[in-house]
C-alpha positions in Angstrom: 41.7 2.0 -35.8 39.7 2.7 -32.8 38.5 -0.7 -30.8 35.2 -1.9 -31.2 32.8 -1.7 -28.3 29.9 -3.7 -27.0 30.9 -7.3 -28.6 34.4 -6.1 -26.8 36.6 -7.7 -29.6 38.8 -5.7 -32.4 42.0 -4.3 -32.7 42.9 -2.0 -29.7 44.5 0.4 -31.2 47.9 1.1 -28.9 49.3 -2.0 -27.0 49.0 -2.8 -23.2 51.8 -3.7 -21.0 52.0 -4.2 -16.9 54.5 -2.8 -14.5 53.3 -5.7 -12.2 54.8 -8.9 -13.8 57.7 -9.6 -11.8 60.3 -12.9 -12.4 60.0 -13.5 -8.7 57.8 -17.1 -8.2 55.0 -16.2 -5.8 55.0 -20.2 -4.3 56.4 -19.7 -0.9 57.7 -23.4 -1.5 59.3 -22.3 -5.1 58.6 -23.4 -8.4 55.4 -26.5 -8.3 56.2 -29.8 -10.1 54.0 -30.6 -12.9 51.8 -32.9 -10.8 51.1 -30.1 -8.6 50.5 -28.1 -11.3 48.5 -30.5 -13.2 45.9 -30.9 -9.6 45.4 -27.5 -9.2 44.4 -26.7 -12.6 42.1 -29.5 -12.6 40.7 -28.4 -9.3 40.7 -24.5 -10.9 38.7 -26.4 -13.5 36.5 -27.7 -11.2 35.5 -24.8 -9.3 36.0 -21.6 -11.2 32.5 -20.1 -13.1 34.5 -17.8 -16.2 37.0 -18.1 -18.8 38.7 -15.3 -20.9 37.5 -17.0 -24.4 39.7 -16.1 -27.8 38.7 -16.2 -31.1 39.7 -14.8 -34.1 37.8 -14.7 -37.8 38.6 -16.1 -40.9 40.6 -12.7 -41.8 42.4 -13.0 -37.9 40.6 -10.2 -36.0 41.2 -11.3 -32.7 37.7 -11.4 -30.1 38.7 -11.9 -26.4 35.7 -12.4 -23.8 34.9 -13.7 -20.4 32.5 -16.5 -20.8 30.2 -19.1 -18.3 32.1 -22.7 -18.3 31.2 -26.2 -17.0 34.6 -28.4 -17.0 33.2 -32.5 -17.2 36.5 -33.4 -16.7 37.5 -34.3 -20.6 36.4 -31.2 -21.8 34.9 -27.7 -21.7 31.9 -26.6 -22.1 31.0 -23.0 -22.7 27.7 -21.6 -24.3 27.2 -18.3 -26.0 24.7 -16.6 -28.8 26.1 -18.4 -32.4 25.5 -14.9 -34.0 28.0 -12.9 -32.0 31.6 -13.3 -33.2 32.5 -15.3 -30.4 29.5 -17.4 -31.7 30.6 -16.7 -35.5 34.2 -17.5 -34.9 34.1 -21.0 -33.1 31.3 -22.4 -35.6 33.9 -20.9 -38.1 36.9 -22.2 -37.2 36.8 -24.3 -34.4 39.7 -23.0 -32.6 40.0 -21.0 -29.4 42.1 -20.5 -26.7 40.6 -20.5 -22.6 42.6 -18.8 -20.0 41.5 -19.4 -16.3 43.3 -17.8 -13.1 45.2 -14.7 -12.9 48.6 -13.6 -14.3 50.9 -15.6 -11.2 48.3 -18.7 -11.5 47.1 -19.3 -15.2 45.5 -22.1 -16.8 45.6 -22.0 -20.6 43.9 -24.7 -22.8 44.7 -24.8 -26.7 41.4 -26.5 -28.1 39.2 -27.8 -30.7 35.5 -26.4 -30.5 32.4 -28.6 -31.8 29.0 -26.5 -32.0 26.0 -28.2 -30.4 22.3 -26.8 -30.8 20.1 -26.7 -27.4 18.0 -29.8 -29.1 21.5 -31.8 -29.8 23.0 -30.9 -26.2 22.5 -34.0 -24.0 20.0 -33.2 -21.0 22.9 -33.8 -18.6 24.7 -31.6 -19.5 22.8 -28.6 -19.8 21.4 -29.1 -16.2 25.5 -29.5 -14.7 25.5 -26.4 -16.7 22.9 -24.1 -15.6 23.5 -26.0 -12.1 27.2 -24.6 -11.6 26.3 -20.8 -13.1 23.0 -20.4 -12.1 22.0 -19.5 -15.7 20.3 -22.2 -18.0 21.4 -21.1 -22.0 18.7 -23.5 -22.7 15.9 -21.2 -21.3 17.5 -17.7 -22.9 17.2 -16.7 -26.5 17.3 -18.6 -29.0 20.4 -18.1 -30.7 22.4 -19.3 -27.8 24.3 -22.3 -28.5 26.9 -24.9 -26.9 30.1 -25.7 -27.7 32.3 -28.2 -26.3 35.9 -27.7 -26.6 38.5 -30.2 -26.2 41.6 -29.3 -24.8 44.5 -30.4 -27.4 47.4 -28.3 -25.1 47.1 -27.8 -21.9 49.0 -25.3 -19.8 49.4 -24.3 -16.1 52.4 -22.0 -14.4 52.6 -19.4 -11.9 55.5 -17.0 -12.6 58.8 -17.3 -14.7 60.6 -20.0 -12.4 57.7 -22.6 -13.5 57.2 -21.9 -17.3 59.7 -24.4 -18.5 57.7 -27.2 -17.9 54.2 -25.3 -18.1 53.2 -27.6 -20.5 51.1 -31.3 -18.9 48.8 -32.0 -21.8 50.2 -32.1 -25.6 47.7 -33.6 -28.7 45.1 -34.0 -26.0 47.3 -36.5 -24.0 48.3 -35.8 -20.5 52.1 -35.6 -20.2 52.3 -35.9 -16.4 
C-alpha cells in the first residue's frame, strides 16, 4: 500500500527507524525528578505554537499531523477543518494522542477531545488562540472547528534513564 499524500495520514508502507536514539540521558545533571519534569512540560506547554496530532478512524488507519495549539492550563486546544480526517477522526472518536518536544525532550498527552463549532467556542478563547499563532480559525473557512482536549495521561522524559517515572498525570489527576 503506498502512503497517502496531501492529508499526510495512511499506512506508510515500510517502517522508519533512527540510528540517533541513544540510551545516554542528555541532562548534564542526569535523569530530572518528576517535578522537574512536570515544570518544564507545563512551561513547553506554555510557549510551544505545534503539536504532532494522532488520530485514527473507526477502522484504525492511523493520521499523524502537526497542528496550531493554545495550552489554558487544564487543557488543549487545537483547531482544524472537521472534514479532514483529523477533523473526521476526533468528532469520531474523541481520542487522540499530542506529542510536543523532540525525541530527548518529549511531552505526550493521552486525551479526550470534545468538538466545539466557532459560534459555541467562548470569545476568549478564540482571541488567546489566534493571539498565540497569529492565525484566527474563526476568520478562515468555514469548516474549521475547535476541539478541546483533555489530557487523561500525561507524559514527559528525556532519554532512557528518565522513562520509568515518565508518567505525572494518570485519569486526568496530576501524580506529582
Amino acid at each position: 500500500m503506498r502512503p497517502r499524500s496531501a492529508a499526510g495520514c495512511g499506512r506508510a508502507s515500510h517502517a522508519i527507524t533512527s540510528p540517533h536514539m541513544t540510551t545516554v540521558d542528555s541532562h548534564s545533571s542526569g535523569p530530572r525528578n518528576s517535578e522537574q519534569r512536570k515544570r518544564e512540560a507545563l512551561g513547553r506547554l506554555a510557549r510551544d505554537n505545534d503539536a504532532w496530532v494522532a488520530t485514527a478512524d473507526a477502522v484504525g488507519e492511523p493520521c499523524l499531523v502537526p497542528l496550531a495549539f493554545w495550552w489554558d492550563g487544564e487543557a488543549v486546544w487545537l483547531s482544524t477543518r472537521d472534514t479532514n480526517p483529523t477533523g473526521r477522526n476526533l468528532c469520531s472518536s474523541g481520542r487522540v494522542r499530542l506529542s510536543f518536544g523532540h525525541s530527548r525532550d518529549v511531552v505526550l498527552i493521552h486525551g479526550t477531545a470534545r468538538m466545539l463549532t466557532r459560534e459555541e467556542l467562548p470569545a476568549e478563547v478564540g482571541d488567546a488562540f489566534a493571539a498565540k499563532d497569529g492565525w484566527d480559525p474563526r476568520e478562515d473557512h468555514p469548516s474549521y472547528v475547535f476541539f478541546q482536549v483533555t489530557p487523561q495521561v500525561l507524559q514527559a522524559w528525556g532519554t532512557v534513564p528518565e522513562m520509568a517515572g515518565r508518567t505525572l498525570m494518570r485519569d486526568g489527576k496530576w501524580l506529582v
